[in-house]
Residue frames relative to the residue before (quaternion, step in Angstrom):
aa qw qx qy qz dx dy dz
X 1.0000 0.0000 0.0000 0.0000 0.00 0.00 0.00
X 0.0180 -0.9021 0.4309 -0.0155 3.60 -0.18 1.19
X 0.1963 0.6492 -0.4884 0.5490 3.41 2.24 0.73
X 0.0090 0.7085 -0.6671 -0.2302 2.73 -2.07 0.30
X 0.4047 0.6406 -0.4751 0.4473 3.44 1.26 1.51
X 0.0384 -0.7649 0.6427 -0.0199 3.73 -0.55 1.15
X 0.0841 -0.7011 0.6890 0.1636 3.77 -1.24 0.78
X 0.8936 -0.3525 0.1426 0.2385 2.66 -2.18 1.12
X 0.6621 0.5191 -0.3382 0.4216 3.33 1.23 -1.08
X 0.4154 0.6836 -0.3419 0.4933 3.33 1.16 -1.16
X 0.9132 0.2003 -0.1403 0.3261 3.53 -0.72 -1.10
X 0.3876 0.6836 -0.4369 0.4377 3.28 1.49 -0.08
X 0.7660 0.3667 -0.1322 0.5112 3.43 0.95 -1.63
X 0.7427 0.2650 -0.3866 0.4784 3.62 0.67 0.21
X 0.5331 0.3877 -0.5406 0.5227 3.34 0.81 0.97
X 0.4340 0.5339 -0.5266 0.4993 3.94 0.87 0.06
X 0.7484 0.4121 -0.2558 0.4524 3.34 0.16 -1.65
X 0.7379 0.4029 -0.3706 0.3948 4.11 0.03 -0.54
X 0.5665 0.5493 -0.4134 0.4543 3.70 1.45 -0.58
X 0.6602 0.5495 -0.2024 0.4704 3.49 1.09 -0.94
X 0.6130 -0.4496 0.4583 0.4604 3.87 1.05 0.14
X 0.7210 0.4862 -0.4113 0.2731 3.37 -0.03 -0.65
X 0.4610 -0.7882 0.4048 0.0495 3.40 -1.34 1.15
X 0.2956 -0.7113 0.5639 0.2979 3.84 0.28 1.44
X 0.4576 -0.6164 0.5829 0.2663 3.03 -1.82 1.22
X 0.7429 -0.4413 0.3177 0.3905 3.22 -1.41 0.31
X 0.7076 0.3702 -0.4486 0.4012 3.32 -0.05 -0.30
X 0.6161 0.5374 -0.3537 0.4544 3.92 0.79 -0.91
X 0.6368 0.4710 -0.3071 0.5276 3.97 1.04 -0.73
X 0.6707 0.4341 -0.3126 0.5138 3.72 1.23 -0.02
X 0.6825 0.4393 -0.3733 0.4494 3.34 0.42 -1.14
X 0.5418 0.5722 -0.3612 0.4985 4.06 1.34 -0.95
X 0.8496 0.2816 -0.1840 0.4062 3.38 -0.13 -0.76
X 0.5236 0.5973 -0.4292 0.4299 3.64 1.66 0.69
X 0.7521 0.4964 -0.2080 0.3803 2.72 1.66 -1.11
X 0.3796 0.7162 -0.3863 0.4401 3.13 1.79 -0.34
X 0.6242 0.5581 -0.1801 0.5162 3.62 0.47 -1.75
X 0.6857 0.4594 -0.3476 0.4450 3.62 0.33 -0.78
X 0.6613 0.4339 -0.1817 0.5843 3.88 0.76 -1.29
X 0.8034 0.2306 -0.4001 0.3758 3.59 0.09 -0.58
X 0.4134 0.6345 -0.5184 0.3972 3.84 0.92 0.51
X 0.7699 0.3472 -0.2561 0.4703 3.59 0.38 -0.27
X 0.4081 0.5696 -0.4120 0.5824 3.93 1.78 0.82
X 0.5129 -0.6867 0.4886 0.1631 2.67 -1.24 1.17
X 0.6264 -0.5878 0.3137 0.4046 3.49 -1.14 0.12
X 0.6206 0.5024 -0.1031 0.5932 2.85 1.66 -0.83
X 0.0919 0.8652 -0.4927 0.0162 3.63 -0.28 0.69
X 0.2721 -0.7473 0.5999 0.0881 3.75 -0.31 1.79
X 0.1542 0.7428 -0.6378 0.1331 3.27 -1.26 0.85
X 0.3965 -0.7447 0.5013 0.1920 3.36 -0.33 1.55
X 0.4112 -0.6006 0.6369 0.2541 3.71 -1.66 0.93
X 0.6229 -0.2072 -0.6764 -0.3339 0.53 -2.42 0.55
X 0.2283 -0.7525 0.6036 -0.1316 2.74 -1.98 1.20
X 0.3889 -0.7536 0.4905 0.2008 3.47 -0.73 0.65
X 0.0923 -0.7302 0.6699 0.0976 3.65 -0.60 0.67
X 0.2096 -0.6528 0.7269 -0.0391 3.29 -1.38 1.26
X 0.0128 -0.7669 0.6333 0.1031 3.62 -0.91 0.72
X 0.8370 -0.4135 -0.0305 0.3569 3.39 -1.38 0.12
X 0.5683 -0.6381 0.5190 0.0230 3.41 -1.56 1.55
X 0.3019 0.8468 -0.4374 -0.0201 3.40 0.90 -0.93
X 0.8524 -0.2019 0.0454 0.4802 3.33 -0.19 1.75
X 0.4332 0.6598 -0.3876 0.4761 3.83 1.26 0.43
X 0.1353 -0.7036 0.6972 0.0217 3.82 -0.29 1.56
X 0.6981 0.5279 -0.2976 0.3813 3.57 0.80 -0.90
X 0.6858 0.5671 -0.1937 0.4130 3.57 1.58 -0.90
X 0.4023 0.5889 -0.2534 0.6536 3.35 2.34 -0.99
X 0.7307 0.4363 -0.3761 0.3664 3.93 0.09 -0.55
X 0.5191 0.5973 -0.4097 0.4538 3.31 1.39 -0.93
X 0.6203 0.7173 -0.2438 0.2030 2.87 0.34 -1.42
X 0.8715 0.3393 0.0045 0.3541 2.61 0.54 -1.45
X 0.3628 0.7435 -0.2035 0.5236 2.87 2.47 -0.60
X 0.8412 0.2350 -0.0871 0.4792 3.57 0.35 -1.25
X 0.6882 0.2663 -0.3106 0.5991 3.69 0.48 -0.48
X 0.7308 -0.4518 0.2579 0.4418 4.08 0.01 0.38
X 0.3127 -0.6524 0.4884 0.4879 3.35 -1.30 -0.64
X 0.7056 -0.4362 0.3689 0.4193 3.58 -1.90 -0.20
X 0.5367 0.0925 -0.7641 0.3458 2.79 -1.33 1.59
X 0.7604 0.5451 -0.3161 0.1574 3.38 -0.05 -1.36
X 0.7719 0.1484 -0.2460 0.5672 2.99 1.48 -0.68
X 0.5927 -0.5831 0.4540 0.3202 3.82 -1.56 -0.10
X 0.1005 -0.7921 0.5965 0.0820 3.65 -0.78 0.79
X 0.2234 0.7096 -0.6637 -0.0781 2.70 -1.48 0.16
X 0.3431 -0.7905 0.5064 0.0282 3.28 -0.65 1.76
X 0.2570 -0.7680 0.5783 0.0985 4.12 -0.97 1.16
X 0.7647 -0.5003 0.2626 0.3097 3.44 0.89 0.99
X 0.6548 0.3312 -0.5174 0.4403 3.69 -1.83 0.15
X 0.1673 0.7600 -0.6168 0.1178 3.74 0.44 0.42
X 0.6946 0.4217 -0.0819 0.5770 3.77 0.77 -0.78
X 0.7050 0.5413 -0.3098 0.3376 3.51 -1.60 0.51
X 0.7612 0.0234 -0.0217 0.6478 4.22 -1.23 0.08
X 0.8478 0.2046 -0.4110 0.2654 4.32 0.02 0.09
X 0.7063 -0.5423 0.2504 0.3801 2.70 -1.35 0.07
X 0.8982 0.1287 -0.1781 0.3808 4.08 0.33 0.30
X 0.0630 0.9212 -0.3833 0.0233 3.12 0.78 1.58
X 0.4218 0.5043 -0.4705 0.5886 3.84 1.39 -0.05
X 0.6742 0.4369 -0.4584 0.3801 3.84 -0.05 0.09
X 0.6125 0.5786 -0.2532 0.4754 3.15 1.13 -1.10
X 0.8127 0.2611 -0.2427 0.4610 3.54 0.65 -1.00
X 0.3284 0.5934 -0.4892 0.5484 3.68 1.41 0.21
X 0.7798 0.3351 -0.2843 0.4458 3.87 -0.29 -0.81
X 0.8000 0.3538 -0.2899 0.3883 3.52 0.74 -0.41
X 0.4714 0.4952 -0.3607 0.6345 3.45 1.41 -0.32
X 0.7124 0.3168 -0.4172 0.4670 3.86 0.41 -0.05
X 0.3194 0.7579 -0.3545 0.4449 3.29 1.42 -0.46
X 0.9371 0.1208 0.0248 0.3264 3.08 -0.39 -1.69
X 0.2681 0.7328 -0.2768 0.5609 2.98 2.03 0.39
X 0.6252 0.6506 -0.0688 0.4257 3.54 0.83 -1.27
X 0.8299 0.0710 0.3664 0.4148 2.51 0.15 -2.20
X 0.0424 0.8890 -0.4559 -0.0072 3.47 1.16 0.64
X 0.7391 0.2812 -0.3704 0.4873 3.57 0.42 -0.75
X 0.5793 0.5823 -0.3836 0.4222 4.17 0.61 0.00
X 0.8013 0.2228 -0.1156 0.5430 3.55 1.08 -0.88
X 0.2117 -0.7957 0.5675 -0.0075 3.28 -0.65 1.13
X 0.1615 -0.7881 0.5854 0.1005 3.97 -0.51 0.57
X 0.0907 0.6768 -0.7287 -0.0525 3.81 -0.43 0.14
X 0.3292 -0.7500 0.5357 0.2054 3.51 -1.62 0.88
X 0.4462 -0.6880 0.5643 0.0950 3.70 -0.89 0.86
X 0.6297 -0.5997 0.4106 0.2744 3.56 -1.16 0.32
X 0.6930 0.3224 -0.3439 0.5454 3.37 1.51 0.30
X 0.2753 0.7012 -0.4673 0.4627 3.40 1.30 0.87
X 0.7144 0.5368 -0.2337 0.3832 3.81 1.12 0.25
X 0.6224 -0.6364 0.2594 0.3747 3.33 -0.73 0.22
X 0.5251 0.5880 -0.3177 0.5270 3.74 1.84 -0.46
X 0.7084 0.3165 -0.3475 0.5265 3.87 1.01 -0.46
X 0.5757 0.5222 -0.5059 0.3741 3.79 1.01 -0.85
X 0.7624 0.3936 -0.2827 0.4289 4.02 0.51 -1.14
X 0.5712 0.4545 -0.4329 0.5289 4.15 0.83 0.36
X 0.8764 0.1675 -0.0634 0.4471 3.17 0.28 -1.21
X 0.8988 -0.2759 0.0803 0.3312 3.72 0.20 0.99
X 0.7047 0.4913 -0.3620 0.3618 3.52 0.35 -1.11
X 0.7084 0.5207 -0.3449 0.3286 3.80 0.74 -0.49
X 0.6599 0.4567 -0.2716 0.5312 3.24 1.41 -0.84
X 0.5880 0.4010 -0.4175 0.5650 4.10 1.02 -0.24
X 0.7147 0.4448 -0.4677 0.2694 3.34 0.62 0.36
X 0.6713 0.5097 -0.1767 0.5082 2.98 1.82 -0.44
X 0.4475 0.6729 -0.2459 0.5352 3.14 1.82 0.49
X 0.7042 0.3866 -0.1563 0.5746 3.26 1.42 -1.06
X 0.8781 0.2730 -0.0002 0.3929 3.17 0.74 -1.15
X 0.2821 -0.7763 0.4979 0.2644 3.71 1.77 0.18
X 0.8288 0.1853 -0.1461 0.5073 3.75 0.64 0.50
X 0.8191 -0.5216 0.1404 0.1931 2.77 -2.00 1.69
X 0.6798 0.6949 -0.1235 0.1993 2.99 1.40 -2.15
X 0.5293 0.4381 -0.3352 0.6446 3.84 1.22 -0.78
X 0.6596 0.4168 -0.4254 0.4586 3.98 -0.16 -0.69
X 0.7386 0.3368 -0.3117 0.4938 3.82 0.17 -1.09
X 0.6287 0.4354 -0.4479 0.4632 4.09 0.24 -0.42
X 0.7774 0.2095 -0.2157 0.5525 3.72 0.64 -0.39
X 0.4744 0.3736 -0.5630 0.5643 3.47 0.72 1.99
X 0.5549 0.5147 -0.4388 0.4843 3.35 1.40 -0.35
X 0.6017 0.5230 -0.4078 0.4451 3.82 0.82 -0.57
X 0.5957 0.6781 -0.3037 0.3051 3.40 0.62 -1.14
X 0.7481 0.4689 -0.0230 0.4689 3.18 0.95 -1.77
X 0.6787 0.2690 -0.3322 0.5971 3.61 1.46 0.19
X 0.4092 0.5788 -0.6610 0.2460 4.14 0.73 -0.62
X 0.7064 -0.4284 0.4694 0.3118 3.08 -2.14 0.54
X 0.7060 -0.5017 0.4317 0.2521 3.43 -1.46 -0.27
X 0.6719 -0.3637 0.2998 0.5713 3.06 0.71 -1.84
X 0.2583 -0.7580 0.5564 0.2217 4.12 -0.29 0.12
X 0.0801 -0.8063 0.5699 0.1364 3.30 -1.61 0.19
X 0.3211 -0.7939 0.4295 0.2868 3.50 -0.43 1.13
X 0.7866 0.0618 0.0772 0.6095 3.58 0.03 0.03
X 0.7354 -0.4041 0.2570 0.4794 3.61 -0.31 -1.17
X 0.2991 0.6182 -0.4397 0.5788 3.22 2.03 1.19
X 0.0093 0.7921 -0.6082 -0.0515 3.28 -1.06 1.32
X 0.0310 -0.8192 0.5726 0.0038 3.60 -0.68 0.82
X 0.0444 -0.7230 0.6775 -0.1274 3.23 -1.24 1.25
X 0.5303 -0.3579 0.5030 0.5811 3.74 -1.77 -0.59
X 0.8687 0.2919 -0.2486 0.3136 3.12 -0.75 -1.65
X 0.5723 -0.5010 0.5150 0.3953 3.19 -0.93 -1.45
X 0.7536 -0.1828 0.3534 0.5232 3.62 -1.40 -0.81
X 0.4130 -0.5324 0.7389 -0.0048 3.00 -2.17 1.29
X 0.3867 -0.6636 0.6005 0.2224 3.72 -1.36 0.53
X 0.7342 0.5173 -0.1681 0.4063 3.10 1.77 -0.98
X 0.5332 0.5073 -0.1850 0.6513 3.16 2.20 -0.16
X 0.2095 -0.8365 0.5051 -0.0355 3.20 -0.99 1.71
X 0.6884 0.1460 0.1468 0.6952 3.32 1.42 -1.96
X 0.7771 -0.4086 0.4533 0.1537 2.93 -1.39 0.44
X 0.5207 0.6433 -0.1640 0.5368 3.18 1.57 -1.04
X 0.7141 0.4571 -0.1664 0.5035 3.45 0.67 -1.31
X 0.5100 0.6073 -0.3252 0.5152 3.57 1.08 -0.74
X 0.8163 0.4083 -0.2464 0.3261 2.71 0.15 -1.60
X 0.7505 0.3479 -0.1507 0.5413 3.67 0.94 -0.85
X 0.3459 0.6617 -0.5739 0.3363 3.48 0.79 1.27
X 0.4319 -0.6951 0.5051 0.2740 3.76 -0.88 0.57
X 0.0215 0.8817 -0.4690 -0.0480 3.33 0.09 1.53
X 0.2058 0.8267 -0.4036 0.3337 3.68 1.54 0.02
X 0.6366 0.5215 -0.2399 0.5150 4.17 0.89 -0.11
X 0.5153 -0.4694 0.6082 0.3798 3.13 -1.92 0.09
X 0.7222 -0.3135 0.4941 0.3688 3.44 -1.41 0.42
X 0.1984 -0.6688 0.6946 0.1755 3.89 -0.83 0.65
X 0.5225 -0.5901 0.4938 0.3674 3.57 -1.19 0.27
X 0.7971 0.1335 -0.0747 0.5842 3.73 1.34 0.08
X 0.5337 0.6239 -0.3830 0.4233 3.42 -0.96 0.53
X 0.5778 -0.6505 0.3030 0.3888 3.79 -1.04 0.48
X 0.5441 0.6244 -0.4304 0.3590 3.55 1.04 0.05
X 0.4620 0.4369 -0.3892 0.6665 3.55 1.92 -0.72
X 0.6874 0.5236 -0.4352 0.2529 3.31 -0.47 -0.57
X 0.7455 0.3926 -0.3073 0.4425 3.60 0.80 -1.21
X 0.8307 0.3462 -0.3038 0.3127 3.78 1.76 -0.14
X 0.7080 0.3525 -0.3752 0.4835 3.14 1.86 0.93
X 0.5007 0.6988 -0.4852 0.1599 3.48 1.00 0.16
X 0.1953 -0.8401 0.5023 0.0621 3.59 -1.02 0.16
X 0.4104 -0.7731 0.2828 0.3923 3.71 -0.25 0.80
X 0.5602 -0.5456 0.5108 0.3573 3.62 -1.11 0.44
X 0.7643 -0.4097 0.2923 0.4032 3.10 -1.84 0.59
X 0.7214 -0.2995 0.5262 0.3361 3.57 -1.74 -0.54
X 0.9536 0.1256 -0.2334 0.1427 3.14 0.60 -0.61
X 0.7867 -0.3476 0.0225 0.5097 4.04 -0.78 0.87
X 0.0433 0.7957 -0.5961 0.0981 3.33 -0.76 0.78
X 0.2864 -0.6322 0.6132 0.3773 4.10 -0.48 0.74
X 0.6420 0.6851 -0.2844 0.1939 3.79 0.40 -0.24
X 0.4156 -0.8525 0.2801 0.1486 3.15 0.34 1.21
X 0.6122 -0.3922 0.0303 0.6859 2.95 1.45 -1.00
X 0.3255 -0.7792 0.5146 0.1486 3.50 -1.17 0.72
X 0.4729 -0.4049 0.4778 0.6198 4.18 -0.99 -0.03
X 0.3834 -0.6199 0.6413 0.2397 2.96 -2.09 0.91
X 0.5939 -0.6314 0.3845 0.3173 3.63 -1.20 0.64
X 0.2810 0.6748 -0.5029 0.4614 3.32 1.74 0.10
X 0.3144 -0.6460 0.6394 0.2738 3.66 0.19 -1.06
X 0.7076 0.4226 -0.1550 0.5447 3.32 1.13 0.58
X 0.7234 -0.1515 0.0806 0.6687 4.00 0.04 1.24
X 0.7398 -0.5433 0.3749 0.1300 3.23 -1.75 0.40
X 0.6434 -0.4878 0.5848 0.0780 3.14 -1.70 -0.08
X 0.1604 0.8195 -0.5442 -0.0809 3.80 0.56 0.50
X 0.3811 -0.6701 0.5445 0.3305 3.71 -1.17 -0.31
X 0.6353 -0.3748 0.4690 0.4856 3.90 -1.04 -0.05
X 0.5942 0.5957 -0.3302 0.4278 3.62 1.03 -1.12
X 0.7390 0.4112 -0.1955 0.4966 3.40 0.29 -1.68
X 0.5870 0.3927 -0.4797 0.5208 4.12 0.57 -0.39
X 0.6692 0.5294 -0.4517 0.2605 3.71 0.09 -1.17
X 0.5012 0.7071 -0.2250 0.4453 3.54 1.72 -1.42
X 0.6505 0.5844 -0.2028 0.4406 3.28 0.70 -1.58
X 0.6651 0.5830 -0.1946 0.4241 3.45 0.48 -1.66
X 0.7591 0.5565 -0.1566 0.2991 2.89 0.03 -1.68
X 0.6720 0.4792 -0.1527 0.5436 3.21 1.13 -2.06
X 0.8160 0.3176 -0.1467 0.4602 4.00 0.77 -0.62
X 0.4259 -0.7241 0.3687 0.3980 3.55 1.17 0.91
X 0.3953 0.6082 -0.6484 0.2311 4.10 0.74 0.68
X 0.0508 -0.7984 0.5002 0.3312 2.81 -1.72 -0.57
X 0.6042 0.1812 -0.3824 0.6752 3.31 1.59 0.77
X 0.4141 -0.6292 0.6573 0.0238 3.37 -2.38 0.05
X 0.0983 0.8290 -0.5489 0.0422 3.69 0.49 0.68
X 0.1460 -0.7460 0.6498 0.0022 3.76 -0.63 1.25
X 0.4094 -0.5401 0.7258 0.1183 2.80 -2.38 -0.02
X 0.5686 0.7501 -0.2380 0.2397 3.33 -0.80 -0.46
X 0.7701 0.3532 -0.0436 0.5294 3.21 1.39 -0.72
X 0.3137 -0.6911 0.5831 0.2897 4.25 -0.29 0.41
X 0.0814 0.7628 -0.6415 -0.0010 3.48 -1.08 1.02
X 0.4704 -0.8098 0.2565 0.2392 3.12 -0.28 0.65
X 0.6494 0.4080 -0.2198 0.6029 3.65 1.85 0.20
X 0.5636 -0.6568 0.3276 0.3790 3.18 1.96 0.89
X 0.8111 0.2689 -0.0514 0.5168 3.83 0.72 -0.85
X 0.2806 0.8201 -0.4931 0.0748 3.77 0.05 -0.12
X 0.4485 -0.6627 0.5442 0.2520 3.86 -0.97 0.95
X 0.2400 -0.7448 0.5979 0.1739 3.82 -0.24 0.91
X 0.7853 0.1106 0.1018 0.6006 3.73 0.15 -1.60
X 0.5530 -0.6879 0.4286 0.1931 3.36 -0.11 1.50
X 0.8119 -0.0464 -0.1001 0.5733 3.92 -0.30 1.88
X 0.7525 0.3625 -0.1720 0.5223 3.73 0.81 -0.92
X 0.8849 -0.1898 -0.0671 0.4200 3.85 0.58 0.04
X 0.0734 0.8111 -0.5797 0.0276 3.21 -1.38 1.00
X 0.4292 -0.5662 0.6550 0.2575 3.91 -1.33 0.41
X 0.1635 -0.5002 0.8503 0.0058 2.86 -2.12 0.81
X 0.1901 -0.7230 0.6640 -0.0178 2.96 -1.75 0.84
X 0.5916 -0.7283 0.3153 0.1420 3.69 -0.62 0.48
X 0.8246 0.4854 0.2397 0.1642 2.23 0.84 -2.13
X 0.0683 0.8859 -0.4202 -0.1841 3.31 1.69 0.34
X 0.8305 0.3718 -0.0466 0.4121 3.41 -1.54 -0.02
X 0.1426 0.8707 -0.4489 0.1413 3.38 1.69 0.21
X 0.8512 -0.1884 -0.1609 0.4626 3.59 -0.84 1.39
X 0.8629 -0.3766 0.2086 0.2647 3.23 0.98 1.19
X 0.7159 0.2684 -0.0415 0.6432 3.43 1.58 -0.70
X 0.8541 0.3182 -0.3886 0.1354 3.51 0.71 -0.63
X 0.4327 -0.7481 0.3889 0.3191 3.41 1.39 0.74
X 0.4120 0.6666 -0.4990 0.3700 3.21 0.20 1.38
X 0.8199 -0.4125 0.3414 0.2026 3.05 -1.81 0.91
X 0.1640 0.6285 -0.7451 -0.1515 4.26 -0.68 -0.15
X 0.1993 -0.7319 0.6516 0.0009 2.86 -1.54 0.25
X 0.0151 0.7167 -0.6867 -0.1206 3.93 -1.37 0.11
X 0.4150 -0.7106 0.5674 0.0309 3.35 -1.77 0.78
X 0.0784 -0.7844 0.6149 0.0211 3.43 -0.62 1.01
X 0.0206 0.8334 -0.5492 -0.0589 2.83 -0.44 1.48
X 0.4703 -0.7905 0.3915 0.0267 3.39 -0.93 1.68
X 0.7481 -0.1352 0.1403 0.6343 3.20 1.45 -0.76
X 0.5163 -0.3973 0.5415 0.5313 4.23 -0.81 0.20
X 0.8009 0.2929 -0.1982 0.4832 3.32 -1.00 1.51
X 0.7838 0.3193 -0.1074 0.5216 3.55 0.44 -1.53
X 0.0818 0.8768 -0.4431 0.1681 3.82 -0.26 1.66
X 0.1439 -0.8547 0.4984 -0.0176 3.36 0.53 0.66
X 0.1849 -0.7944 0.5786 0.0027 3.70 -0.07 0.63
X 0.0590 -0.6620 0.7395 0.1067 4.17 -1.44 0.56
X 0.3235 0.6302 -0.6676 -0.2290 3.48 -1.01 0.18
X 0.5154 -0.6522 0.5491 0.0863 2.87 -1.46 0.61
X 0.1615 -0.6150 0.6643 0.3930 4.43 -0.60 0.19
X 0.9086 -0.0770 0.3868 0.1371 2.56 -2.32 -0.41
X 0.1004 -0.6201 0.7010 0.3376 4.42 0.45 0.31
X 0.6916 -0.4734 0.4992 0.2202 2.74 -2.29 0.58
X 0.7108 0.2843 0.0393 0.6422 3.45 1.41 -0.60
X 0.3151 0.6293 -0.6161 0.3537 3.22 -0.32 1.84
X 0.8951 -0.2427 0.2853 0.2420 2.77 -2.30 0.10
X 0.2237 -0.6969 0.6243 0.2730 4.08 -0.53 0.36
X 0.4602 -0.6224 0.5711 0.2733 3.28 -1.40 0.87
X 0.3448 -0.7009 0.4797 0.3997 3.43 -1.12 0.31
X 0.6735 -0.3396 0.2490 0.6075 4.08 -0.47 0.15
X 0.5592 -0.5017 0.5094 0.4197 4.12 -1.05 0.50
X 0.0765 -0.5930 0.7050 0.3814 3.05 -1.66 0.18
X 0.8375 -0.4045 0.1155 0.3488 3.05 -1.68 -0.69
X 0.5856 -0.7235 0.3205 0.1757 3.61 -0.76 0.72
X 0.3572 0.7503 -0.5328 0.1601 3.27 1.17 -0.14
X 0.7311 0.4302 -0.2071 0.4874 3.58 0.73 -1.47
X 0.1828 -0.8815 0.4090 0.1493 3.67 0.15 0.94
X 0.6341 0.1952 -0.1904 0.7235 3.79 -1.13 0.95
């Protein structure tokens, strides 16, 4: 299939067929994830999107964790998504995962939202997994490189009202919203700089610190403080921040007390850590409603961990 124009009927049936296990041939897992890449160039970095909405954080390679999902907070139409990345990577079936959602948001553009995450790149896809399950399924380059072309355009981050929600966190180099908004996101992740920053920082402990923000021990973006978020807020008429990035272990967890928290996805996250996923419905600035969900009795094997340096 060397179109990149699919109608409703079309995607109806290849979202039947991908819920069902079944594996778009190569050329349909390209021509999808061209056309995706095509539409999501002309999105802003910033994507407004009016609640309520569900925020899903990070999936990594979980078809079984995507089902939850969708199981407990509704399905697509009825309800709004909007997903904060790691979709890919440490599980076991991440070309499925991004097959359903690239058809997903294909579908359903204004219902499915994509934000891209720090393993949305080619330096996590070739360490941690997604290149070699692609070349595993498909004996060939083309499905891996059409879904790096997506990567390299998804949006940034959205805000529902005066709720911002992204992967990572805060930038030192990022004041306003403005600045966000007019970052050149068109690139792989640098190994430094405020585009890493907005997809690996992570806030710092609880406790007092004159530091605003500091290098994160991730080795990757920063440290913010309660200080530096209140700053943030304030300067950008928000008043909360809902991330990804991080394993909690009740899927949902208040970070900075009304002003920021993480969702996770993932229950059971590489198999061993017997934890919680979870999604948020957020109903209104303020009004959060949280699902987590365990582990189905019947899921995906992890393949063996890789290494951990680059946490979550």
């Amino acid at each position: 299939m060397s179109r990149a124009q699919f109608s409703d009927n079309e995607l109806d049936e290849l979202l039947a067929g991908v819920r069902e296990g079944k594996q778009l041939h190569v050329d349909v897992l390209s021509a999808a994830a061209g056309a995706l890449e095509a539409k999501m160039i002309a999105v802003a970095n910033v994507v407004d999107i009016a609640p309520p909405v569900a925020v899903v954080g990070d999936v990594h390679g979980s078809v079984s964790a995507l089902r939850e999902v969708f199981a407990v907070a509704g399905p697509l139409p009825d309800i709004s998504y909007v997903f904060l990345g790691a979709y890919v990577n440490r599980g076991p079936a991440s070309v499925a995962v991004m097959a359903e959602l690239i058809l997903c948001a294909l579908r359903w553009p204004a219902r499915c939202t994509l934000l891209r995450s720090g393993h949305e790149t080619r330096a996590a896809a070739e360490l941690y997994g997604l290149r070699d399950e692609c070349m595993d399924l498909y004996g060939d380059e083309g499905p891996y490189e059409a879904l790096l072309g997506v990567f390299n355009v998804l949006p940034i981050a959205a805000t529902l009202g005066s709720v911002l929600v992204l992967h990572g966190g805060l930038s030192p180099s990022i004041e306003s919203l403005d600045q966000l908004a007019a970052l050149d996101r068109f690139m792989e992740i640098p190994p430094e700089g405020a585009l890493t920053d907005l997809m690996w920082s992570m806030p710092a402990s609880r406790e007092p610190s004159d530091a605003a923000f500091s290098l994160s021990p991730r080795g990757l973006g920063y440290t913010y403080s309660e200080a530096a978020l209140d700053t943030f807020l304030a300067a950008n008429s928000l008043t909360t921040v809902i991330t990804g990035n991080s394993l909690v272990h009740l899927g949902f967890a208040e970070i900075f007390p009304s002003k920021l928290y993480t969702v996770w996805s993932v229950p059971n996250y590489l198999g061993r850590c017997g934890n919680l996923g979870a999604v948020v419905h957020v109903l209104a600035p303020g009004a959060f409603v949280p699902i987590a969900f365990p582990a189905p009795s019947h899921h995906e094997p992890w393949p063996v961990a890789r290494d951990l340096h680059i946490f979550e």
